[in-house]
TIPAVEX-142374 format. One record per residue (C-alpha): residue number from 1; residue in one letter; chain; y, z, x. Coordinates in pm, whole numbers, plus 50000, padded with zeros to 5 digits. Layout:
! residues N
[node NUM, "A", "A", [Y, Z, X]]
...
! end
This chain:
! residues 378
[node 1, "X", "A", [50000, 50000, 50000]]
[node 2, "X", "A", [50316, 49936, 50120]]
[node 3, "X", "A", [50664, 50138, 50186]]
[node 4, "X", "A", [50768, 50006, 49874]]
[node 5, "X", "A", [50502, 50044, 49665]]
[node 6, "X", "A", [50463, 50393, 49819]]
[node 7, "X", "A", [50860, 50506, 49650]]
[node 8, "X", "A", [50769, 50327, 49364]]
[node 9, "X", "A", [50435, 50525, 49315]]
[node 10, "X", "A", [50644, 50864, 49429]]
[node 11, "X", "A", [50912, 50819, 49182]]
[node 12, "X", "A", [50649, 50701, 48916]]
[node 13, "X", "A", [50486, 51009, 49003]]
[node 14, "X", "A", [50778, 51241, 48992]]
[node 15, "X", "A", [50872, 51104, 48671]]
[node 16, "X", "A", [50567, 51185, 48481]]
[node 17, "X", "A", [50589, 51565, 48654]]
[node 18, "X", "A", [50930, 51571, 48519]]
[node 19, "X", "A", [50823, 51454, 48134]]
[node 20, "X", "A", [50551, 51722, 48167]]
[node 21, "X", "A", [50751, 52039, 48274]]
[node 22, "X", "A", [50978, 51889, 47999]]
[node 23, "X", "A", [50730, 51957, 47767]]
[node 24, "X", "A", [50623, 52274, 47892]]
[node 25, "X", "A", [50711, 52558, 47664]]
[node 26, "X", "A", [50944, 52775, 47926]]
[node 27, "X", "A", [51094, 52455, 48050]]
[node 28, "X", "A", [51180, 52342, 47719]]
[node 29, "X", "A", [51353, 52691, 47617]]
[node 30, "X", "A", [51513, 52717, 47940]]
[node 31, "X", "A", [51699, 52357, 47834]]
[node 32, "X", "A", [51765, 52502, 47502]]
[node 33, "X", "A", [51887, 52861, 47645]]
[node 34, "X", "A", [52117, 52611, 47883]]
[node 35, "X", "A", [52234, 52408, 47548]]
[node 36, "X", "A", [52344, 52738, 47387]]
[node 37, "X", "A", [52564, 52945, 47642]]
[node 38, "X", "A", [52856, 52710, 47519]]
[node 39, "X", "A", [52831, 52866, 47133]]
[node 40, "X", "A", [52854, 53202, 47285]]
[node 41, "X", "A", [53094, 53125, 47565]]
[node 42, "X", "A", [53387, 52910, 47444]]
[node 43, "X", "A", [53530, 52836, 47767]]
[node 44, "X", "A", [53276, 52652, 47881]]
[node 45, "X", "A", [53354, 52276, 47847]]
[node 46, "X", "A", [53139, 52101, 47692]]
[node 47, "X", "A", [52874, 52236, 47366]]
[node 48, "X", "A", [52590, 51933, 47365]]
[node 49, "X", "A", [52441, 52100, 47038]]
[node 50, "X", "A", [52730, 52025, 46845]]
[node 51, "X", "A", [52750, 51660, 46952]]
[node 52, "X", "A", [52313, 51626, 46908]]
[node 53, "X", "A", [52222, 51845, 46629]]
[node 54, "X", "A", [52266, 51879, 46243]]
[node 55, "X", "A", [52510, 52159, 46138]]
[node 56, "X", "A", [52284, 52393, 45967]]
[node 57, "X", "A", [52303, 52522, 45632]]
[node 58, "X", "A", [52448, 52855, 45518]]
[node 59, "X", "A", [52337, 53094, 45295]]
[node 60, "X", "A", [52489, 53396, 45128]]
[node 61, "X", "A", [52286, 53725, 45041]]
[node 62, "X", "A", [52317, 54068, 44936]]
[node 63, "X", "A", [52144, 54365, 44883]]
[node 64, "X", "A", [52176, 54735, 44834]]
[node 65, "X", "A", [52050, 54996, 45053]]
[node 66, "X", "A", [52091, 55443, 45017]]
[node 67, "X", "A", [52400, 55360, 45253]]
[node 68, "X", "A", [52582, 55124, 44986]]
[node 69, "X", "A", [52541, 54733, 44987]]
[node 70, "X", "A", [52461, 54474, 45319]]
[node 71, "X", "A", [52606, 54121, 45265]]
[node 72, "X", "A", [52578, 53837, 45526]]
[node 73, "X", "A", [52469, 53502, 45585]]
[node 74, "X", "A", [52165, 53320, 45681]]
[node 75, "X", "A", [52170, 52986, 45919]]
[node 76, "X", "A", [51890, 52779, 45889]]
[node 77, "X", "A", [51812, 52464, 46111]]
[node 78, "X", "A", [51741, 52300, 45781]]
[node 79, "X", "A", [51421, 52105, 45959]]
[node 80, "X", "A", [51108, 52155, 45811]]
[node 81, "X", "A", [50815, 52409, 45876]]
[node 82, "X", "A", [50873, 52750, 45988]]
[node 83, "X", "A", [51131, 52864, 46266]]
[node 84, "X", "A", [51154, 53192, 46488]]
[node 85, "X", "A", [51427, 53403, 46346]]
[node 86, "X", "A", [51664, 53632, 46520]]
[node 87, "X", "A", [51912, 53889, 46340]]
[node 88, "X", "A", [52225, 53936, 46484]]
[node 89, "X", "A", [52312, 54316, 46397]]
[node 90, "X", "A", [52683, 54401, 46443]]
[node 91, "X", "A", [52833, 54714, 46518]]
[node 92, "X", "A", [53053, 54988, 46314]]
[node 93, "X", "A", [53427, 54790, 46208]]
[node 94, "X", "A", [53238, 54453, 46282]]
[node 95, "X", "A", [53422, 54147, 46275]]
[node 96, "X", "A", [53474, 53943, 45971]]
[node 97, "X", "A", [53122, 53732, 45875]]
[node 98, "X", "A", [53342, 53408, 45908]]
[node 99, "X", "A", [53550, 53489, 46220]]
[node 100, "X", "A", [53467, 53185, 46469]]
[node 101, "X", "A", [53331, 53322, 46783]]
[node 102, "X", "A", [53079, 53489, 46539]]
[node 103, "X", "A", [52981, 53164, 46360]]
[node 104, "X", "A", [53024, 52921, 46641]]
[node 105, "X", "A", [52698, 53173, 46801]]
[node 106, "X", "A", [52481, 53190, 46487]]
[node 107, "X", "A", [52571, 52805, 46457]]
[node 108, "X", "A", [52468, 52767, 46819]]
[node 109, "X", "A", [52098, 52955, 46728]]
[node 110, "X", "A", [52034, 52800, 46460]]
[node 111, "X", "A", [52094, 52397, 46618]]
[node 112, "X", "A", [51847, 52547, 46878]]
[node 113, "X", "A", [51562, 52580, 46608]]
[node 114, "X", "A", [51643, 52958, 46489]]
[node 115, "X", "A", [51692, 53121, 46146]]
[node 116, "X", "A", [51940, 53337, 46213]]
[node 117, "X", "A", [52097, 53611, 45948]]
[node 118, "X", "A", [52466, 53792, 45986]]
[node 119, "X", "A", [52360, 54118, 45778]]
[node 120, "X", "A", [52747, 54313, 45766]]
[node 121, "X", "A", [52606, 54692, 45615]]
[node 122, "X", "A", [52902, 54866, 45429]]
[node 123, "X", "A", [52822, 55184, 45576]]
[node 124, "X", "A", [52879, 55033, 45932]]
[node 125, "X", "A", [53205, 54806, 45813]]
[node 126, "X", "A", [53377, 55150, 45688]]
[node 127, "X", "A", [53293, 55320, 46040]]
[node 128, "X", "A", [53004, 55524, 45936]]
[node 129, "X", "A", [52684, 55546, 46105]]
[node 130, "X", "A", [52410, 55685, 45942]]
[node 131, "X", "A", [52040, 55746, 45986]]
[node 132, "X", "A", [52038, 55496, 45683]]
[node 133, "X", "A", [52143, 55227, 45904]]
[node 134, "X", "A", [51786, 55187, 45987]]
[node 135, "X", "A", [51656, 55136, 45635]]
[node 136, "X", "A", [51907, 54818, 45619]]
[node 137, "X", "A", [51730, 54692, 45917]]
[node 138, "X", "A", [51390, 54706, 45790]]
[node 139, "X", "A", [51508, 54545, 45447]]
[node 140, "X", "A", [51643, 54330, 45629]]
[node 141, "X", "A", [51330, 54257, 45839]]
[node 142, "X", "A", [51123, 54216, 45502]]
[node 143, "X", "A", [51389, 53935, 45396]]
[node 144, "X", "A", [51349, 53739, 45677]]
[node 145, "X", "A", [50947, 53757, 45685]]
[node 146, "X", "A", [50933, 53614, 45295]]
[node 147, "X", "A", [51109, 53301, 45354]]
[node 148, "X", "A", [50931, 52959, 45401]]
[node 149, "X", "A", [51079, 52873, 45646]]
[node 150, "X", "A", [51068, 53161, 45911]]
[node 151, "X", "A", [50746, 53268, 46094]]
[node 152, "X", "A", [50714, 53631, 46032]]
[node 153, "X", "A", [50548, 53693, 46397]]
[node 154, "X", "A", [50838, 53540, 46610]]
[node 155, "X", "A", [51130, 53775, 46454]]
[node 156, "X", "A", [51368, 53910, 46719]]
[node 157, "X", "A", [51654, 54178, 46714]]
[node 158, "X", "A", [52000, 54103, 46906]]
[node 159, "X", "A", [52232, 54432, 46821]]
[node 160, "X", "A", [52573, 54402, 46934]]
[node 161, "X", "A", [52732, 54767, 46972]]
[node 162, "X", "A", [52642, 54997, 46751]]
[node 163, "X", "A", [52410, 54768, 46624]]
[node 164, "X", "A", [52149, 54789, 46938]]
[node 165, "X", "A", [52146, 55156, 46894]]
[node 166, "X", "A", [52064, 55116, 46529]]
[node 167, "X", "A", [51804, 54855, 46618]]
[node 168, "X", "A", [51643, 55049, 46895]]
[node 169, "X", "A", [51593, 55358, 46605]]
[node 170, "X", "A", [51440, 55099, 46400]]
[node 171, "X", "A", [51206, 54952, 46647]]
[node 172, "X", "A", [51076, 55359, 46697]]
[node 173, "X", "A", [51072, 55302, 46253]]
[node 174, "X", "A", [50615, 55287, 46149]]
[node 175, "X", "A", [50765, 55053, 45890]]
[node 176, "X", "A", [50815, 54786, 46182]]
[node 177, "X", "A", [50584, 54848, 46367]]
[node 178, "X", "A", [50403, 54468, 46484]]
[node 179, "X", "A", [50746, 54343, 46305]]
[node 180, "X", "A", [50997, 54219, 46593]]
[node 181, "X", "A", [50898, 54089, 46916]]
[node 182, "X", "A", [51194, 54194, 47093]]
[node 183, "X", "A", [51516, 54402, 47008]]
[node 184, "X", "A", [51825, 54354, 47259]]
[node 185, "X", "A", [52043, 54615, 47296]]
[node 186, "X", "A", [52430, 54451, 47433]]
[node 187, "X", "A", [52653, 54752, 47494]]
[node 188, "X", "A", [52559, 55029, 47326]]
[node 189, "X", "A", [52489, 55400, 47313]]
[node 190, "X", "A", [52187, 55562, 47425]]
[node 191, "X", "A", [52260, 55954, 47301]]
[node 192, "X", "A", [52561, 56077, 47099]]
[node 193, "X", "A", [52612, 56408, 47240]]
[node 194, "X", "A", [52682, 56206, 47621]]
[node 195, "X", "A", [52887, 55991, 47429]]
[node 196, "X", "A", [53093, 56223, 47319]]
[node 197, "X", "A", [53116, 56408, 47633]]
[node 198, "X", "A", [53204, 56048, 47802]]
[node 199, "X", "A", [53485, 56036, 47537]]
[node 200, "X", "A", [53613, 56372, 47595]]
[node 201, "X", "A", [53643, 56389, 47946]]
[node 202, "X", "A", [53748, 56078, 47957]]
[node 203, "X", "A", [53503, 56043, 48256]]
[node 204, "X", "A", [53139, 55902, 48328]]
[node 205, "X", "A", [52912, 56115, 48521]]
[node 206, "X", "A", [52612, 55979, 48576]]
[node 207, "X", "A", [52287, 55921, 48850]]
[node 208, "X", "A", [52556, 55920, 49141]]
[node 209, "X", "A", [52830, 55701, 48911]]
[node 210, "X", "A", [53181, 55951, 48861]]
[node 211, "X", "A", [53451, 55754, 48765]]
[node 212, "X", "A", [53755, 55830, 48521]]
[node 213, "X", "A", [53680, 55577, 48180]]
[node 214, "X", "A", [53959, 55547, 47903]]
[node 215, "X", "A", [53780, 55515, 47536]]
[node 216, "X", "A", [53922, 55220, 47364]]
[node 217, "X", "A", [54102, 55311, 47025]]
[node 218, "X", "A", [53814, 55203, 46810]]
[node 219, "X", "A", [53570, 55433, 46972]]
[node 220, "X", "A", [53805, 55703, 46893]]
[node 221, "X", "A", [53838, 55606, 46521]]
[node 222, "X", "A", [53439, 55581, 46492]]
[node 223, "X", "A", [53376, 55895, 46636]]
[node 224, "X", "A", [53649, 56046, 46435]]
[node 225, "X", "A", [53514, 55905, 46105]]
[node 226, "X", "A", [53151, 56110, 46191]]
[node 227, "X", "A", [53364, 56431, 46216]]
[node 228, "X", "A", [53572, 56359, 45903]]
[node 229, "X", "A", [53277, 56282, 45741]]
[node 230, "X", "A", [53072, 56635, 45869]]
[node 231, "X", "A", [53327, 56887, 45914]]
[node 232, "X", "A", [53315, 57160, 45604]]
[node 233, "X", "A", [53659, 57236, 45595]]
[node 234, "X", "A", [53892, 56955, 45353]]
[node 235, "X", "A", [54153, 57046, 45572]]
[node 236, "X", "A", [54023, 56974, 45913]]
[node 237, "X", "A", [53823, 56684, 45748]]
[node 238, "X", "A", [54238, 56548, 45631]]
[node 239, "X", "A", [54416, 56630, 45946]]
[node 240, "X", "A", [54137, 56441, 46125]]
[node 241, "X", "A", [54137, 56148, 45936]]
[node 242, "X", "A", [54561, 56134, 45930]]
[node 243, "X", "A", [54547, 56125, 46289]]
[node 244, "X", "A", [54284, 55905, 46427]]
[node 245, "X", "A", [54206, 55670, 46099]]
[node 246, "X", "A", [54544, 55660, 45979]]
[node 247, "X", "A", [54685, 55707, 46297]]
[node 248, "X", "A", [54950, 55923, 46158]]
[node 249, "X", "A", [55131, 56078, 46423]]
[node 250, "X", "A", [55312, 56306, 46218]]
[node 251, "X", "A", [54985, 56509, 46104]]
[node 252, "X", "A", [55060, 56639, 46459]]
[node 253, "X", "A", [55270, 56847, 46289]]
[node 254, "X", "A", [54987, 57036, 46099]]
[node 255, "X", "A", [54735, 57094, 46374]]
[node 256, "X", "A", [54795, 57478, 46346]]
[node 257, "X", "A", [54613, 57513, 45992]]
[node 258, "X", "A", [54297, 57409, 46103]]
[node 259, "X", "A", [54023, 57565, 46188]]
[node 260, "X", "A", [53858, 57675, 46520]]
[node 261, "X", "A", [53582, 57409, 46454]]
[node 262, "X", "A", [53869, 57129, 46357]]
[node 263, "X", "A", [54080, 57246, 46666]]
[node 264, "X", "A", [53748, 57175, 46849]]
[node 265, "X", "A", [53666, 56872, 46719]]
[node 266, "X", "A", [54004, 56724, 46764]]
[node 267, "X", "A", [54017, 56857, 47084]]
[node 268, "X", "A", [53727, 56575, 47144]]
[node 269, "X", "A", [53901, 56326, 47089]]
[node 270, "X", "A", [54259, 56439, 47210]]
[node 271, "X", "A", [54067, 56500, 47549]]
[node 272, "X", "A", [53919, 56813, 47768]]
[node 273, "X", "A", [53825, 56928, 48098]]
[node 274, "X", "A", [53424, 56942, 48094]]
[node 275, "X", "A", [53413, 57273, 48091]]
[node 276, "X", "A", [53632, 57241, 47765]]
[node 277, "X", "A", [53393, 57012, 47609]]
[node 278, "X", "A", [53114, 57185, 47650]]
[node 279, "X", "A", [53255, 57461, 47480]]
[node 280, "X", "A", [53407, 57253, 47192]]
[node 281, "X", "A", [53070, 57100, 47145]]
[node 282, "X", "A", [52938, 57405, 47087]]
[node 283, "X", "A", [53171, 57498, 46834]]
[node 284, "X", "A", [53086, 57211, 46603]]
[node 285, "X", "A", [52927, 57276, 46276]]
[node 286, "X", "A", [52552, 57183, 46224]]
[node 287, "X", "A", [52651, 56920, 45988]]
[node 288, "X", "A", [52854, 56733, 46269]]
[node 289, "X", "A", [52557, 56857, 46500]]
[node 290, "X", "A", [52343, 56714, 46251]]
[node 291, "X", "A", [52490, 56352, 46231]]
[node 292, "X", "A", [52524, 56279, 46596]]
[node 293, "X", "A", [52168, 56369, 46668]]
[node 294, "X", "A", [52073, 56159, 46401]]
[node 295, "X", "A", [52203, 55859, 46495]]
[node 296, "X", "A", [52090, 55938, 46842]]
[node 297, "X", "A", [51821, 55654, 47017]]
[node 298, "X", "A", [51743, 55937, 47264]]
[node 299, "X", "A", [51540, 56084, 47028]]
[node 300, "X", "A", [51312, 55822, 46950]]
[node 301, "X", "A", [51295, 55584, 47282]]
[node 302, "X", "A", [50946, 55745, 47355]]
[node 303, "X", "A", [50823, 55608, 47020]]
[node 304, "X", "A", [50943, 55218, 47112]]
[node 305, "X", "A", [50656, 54977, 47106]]
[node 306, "X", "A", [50885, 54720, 47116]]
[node 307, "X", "A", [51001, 54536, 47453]]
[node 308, "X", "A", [51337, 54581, 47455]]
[node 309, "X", "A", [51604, 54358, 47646]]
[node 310, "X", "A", [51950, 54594, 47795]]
[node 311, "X", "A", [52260, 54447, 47883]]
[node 312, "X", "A", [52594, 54565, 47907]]
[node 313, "X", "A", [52972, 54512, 48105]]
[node 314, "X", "A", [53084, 54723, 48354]]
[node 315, "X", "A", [53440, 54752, 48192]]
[node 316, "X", "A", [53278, 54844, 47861]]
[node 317, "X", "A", [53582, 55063, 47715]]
[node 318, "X", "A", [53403, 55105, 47370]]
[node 319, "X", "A", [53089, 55239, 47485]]
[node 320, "X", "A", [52997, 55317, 47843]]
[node 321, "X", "A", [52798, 55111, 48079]]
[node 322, "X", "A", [52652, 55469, 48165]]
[node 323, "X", "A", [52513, 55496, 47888]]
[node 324, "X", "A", [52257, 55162, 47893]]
[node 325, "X", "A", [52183, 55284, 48226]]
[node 326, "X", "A", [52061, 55595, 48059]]
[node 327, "X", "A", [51853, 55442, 47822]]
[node 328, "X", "A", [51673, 55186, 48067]]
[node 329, "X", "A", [51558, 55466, 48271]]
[node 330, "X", "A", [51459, 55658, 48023]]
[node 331, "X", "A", [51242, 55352, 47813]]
[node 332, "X", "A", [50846, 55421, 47837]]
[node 333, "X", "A", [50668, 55217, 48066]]
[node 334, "X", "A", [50594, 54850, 48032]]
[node 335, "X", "A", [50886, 54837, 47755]]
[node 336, "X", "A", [51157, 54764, 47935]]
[node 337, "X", "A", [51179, 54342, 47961]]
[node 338, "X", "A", [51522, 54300, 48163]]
[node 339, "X", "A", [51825, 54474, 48243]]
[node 340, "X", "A", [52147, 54321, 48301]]
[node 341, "X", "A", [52468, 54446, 48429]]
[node 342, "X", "A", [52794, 54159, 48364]]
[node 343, "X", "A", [53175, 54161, 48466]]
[node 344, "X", "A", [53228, 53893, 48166]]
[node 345, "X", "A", [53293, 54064, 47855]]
[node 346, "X", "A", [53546, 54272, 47687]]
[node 347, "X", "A", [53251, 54533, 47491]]
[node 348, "X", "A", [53067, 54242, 47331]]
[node 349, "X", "A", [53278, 53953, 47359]]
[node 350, "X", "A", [53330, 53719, 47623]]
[node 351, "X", "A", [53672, 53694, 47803]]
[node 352, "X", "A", [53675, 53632, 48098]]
[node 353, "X", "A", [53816, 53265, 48194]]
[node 354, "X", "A", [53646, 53029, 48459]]
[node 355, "X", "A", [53838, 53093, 48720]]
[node 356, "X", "A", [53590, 53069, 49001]]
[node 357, "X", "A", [53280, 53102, 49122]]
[node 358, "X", "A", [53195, 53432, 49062]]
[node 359, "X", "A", [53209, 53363, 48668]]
[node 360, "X", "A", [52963, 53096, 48671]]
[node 361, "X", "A", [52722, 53349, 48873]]
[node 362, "X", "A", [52760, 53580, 48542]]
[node 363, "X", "A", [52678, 53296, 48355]]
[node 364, "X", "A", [52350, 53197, 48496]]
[node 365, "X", "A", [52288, 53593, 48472]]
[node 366, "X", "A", [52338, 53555, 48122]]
[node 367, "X", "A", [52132, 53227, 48060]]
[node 368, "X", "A", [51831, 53445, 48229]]
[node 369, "X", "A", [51902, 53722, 47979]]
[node 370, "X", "A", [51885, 53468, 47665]]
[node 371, "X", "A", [51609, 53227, 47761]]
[node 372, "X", "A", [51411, 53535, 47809]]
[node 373, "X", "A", [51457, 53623, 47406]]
[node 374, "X", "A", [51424, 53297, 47356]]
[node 375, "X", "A", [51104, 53240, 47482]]
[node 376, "X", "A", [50901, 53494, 47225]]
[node 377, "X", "A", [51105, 53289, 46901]]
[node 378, "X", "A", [51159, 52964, 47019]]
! end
């Protein structure tokens, strides 16, 4: 054979590796993980779903739950037979169901081959979280597994916020159990009571890390709402809400008629030495008490079954980065899928430009986070 039928042989040969690996499953999600980075990171230039795929359909739902009423949407691919599904679970205040960045992702899912469903809880869109949070998941689970078009064993869990910590209780839930094949947790809390220290001392302490860390204004609101919620006094409970709900300065002015527990509790928020925190934590009321643990994901991570996926930015002001870190080490063995750390978000949403380099290295660190998920739906 000659030198030219030897390239011609090579690159006949190399083409037909190339079609395989194509049609390899981990090649082909890796291409579709690749195709949907743009849908969750505007500033890239150029979405090829948009341009090659139908837009999917949209479809509304309700139903209620012991924590009020969850509304949302549903994105199908609108292709026939039955698709992987993934729920993206939003955090307490979530954005509106049709504000872009939000549909532009479950748009970008769902022209990848996913149903995909937007469940917005009412308990979590007034600032409350509840233990209840978890029986809207697993309603919401059930939903999912009855329609004809979803598979009901490739089901999948991405919980923004709040949301991952809610998730991560649920995957612990019996009534799940065999029900997801993943839950990813993206910037959220691992156990309340370190939260609120976090928010109090306005510090993170943590395995080596001791840094000073400024809660963003919604954190404060949230946390405030548990302790308006909890507190037994209607007084503290007012005061409370005036000032970090309302954000009424002037209930400043009646700080002096609350209690020792209120003091305490706004004291919290306002900010304290450690010291000071530990000893306003102490004076909360079991009811507070009660809450906080509730909603807690330290209590159950032993119970996970699940593999769970972690990821969360470094200049997380809503929630800690700490507190991830926590929760990875303390997931059973074998659980844990993949950790990721990112300098690319503000909390949950992308915003950092391309400016250089260094942001396309985040990127790729984010691709390997979501064609990992994708590969157990897809």
């Amino acid at each position: 054979m000659g030198r030219l039928g030897r390239r011609r042989a090579l690159l006949l040969g190399t083409a037909l590796l190339l079609l395989f690996l194509a049609f390899t499953h981990p090649v082909r999600v890796a291409i579709l993980a690749l195709a949907v980075l743009p849908s969750a990171i505007a500033s890239l230039p150029v979405d090829p779903l948009v341009s090659l795929t139908p837009k999917p359909t949209r479809e509304y739902f309700t139903f209620p739950y012991p924590g009020g009423s969850v509304e949302g949407d549903v994105y199908s691919p609108g292709r026939g037979g039955r698709h992987g599904a993934i729920i993206l679970l939003l955090g307490a205040r979530p954005v509106d169901r049709d504000e872009p960045p939000l549909v532009r992702f479950a748009e970008g899912m769902s022209r990848a081959g996913l149903v995909v469903m937007v469940p917005i809880a009412s308990g979590l869109e007034d600032g409350r979280i509840e233990a209840h949070e978890v029986d809207a998941l697993v309603a919401e689970v059930e939903l999912l597994r009855g329609r004809p078009d979803v598979d009901p064993a490739r089901i999948g869990v991405i919980g923004f916020s709040v949301g991952g910590s809610v998730a991560i209780q649920a995957a612990a839930d019996p009534r799940l159990d065999g029900k997801l094949v993943f839950v990813n947790a993206f910037g959220s809390y691992f156990d309340t009571m370190d939260f609120a220290r976090a928010i109090s001392t306005r510090s993170l302490q943590y395995a080596g890390v001791d840094q000073p860390w400024e809660p963003d204004p919604l954190v404060l609101q949230v946390m405030a709402r548990q302790m308006v919620d909890t507190l037994p006094d209607p007084n503290d409970r007012a005061v409370l809400e005036r000032l970090y709900i309302d954000r009424d300065v002037g209930a400043r002015a009646d700080v002096p008629t609350m209690t020792r527990a209120g003091r305490a509790a706004l004291g919290l928020l306002d900010g304290l030495p450690p010291a000071e925190t530990e000893a306003a934590l102490a004076q909360m009321p079991p009811e507070t008490l009660a809450r906080l643990q509730a909603i807690s994901p330290s209590r159950v991570i032993d119970r996970v079954r699940t593999r769970l996926f972690l990821m969360h930015d470094y200049g997380d002001h809503v929630v800690p980065y700490t507190e991830t870190r926590r929760m990875a080490a303390a997931t059973p063995p074998g659980i844990l899928e993949r950790y990721a750390e990112f300098d690319l978000f503000d909390h949950v949403m992308p915003n950092r430009p391309p400016a250089d380099l260094s942001f396309y290295f985040e990127v790729a660190r984010l691709f390997r986070q979501l064609h990992g998920l994708l590969l157990y739906v897809l």
